[in-house]
VOKEMAR-56639 format. One line per field, with one value per residue: residue number from 1; chain; x, y, z of N, C-alpha, C in turn. Coordinates in steps of 0.001 Angstrom, whole numbers, plus 500000, padded with zeros to 6 digits. Layout:
% residues N
num (NUM; ...)
cadena (A; ...)
nx (X; ...)
ny (Y; ...)
nz (Z; ...)
cax (X; ...)
cay (Y; ...)
caz (Z; ...)
cx (X; ...)
cy (Y; ...)
cz (Z; ...)
This chain:
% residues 77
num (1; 2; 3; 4; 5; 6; 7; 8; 9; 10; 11; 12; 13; 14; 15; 16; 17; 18; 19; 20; 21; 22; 23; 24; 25; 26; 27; 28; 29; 30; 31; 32; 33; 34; 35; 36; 37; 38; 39; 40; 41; 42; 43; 44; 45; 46; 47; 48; 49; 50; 51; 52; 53; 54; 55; 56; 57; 58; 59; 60; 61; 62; 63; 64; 65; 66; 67; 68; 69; 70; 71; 72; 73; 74; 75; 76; 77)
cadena (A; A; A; A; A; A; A; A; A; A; A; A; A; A; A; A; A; A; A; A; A; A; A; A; A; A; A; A; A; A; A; A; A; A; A; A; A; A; A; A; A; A; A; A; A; A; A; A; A; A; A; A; A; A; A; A; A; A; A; A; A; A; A; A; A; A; A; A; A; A; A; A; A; A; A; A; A)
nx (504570; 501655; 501203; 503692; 504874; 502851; 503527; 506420; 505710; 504106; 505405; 506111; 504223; 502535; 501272; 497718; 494806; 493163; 494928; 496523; 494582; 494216; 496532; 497187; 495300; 496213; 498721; 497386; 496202; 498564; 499981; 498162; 497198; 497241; 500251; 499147; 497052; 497873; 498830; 501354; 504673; 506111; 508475; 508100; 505796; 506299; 508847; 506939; 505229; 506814; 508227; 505663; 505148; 506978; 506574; 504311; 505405; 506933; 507172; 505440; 503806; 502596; 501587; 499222; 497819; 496809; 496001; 493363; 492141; 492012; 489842; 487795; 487737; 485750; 486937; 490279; 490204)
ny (488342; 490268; 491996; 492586; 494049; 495944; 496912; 497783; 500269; 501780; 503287; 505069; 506876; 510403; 510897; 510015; 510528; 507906; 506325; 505691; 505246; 502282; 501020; 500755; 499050; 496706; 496514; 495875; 493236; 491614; 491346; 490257; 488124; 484623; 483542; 482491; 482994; 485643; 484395; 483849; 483296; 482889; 484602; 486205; 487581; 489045; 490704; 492370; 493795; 495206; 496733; 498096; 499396; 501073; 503142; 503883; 505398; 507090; 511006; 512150; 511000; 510136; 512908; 513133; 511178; 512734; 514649; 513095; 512316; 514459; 515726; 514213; 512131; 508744; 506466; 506473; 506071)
nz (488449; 489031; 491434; 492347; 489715; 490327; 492781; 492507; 490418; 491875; 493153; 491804; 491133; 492141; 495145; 496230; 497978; 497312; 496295; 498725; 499868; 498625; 497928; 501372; 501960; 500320; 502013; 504077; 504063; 503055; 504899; 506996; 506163; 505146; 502558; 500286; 499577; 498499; 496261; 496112; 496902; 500889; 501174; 498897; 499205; 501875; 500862; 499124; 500889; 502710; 500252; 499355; 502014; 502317; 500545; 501468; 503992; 502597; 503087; 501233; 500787; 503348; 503780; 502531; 502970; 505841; 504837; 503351; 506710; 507343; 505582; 506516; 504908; 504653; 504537; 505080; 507460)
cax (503403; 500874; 501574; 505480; 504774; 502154; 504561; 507607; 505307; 503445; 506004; 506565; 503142; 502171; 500067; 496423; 494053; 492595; 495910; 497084; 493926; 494357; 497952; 497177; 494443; 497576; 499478; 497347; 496257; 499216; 500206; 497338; 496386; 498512; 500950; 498424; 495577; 498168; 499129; 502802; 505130; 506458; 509518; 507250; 504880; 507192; 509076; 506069; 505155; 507932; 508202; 504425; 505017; 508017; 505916; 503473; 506063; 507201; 506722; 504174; 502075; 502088; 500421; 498294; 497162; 496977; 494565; 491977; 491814; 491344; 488595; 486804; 487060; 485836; 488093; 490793; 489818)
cay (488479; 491425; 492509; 492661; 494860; 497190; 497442; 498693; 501264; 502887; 503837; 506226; 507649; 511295; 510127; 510908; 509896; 506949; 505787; 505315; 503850; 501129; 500607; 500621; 497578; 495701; 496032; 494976; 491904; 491108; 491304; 489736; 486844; 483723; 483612; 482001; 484267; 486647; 483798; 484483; 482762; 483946; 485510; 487442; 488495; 490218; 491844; 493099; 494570; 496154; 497570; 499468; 499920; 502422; 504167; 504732; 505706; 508828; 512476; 512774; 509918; 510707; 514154; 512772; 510102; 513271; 515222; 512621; 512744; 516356; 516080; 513628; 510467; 507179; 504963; 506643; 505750)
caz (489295; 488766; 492678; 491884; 489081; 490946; 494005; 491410; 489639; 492304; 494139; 490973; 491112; 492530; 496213; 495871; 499142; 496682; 496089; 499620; 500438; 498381; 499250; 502401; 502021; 499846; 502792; 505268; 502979; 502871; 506751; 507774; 505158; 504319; 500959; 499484; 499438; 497453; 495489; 496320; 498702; 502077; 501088; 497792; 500392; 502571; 499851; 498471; 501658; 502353; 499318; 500312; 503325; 502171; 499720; 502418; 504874; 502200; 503248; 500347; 501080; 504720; 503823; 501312; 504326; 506777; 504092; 503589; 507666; 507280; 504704; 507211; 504021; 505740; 503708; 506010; 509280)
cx (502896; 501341; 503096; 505236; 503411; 503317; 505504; 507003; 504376; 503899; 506352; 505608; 502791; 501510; 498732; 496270; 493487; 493518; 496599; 496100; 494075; 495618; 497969; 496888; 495244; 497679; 498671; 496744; 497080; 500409; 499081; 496658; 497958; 498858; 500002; 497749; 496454; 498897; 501152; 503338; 505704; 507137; 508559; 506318; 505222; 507744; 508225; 505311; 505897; 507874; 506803; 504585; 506343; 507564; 505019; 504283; 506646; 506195; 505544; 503291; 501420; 501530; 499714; 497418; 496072; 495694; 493173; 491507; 491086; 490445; 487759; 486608; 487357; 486789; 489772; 491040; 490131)
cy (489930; 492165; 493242; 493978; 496336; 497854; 498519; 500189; 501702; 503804; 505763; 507390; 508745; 510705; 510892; 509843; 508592; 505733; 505234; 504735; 502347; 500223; 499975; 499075; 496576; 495100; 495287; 493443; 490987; 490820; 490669; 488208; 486319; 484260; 483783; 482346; 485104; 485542; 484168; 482886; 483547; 484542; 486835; 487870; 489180; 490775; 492528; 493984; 495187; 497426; 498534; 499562; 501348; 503252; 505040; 505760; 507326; 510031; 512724; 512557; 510282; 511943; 513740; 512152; 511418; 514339; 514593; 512328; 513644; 516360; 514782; 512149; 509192; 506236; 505003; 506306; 504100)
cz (489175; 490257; 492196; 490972; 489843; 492212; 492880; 490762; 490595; 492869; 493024; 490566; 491775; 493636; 495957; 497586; 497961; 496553; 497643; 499964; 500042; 498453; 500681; 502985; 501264; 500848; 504143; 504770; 503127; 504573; 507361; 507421; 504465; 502835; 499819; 499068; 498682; 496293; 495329; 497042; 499605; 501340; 499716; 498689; 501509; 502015; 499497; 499654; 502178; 501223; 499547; 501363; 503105; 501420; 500837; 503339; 504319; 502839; 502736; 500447; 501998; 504659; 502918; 502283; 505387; 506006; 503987; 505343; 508415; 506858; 505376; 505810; 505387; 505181; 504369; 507608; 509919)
């Protein structure tokens, strides 16, 4: 699954504000909208959130998050 493989390899990526936004909109995708809509099933759609939700949860991200705040981006808010 393309998800599966984005989860695994972003976590290995530098955080930019662009990058956690779209993370972000994964995870809530995927917290808020049946399996199905990610073409998954339950259990792959809670792993896979998980898995972003701990990327987000890093030190780095969280100032990466805490900068586009600072610089007033709407895609933050």
């Amino acid at each position: 699954m393309v998800l599966e493989a984005h989860a695994r390899h972003v976590g290995l990526l530098s955080p930019t504000m662009e990058r956690y936004f779209t993370i972000a909109m994964l995870t809530q995708h995927l917290t808020t909208e049946p399996s199905a809509a990610a073409g998954c099933t339950g259990a792959q759609q809670e792993a896979l959130r998980a898995t972003y939700l701990e990327v987000l949860d890093r030190d780095e991200w969280t100032q990466a998050a805490r900068a586009g705040i600072a610089a007033d981006d709407n895609r933050m808010r």
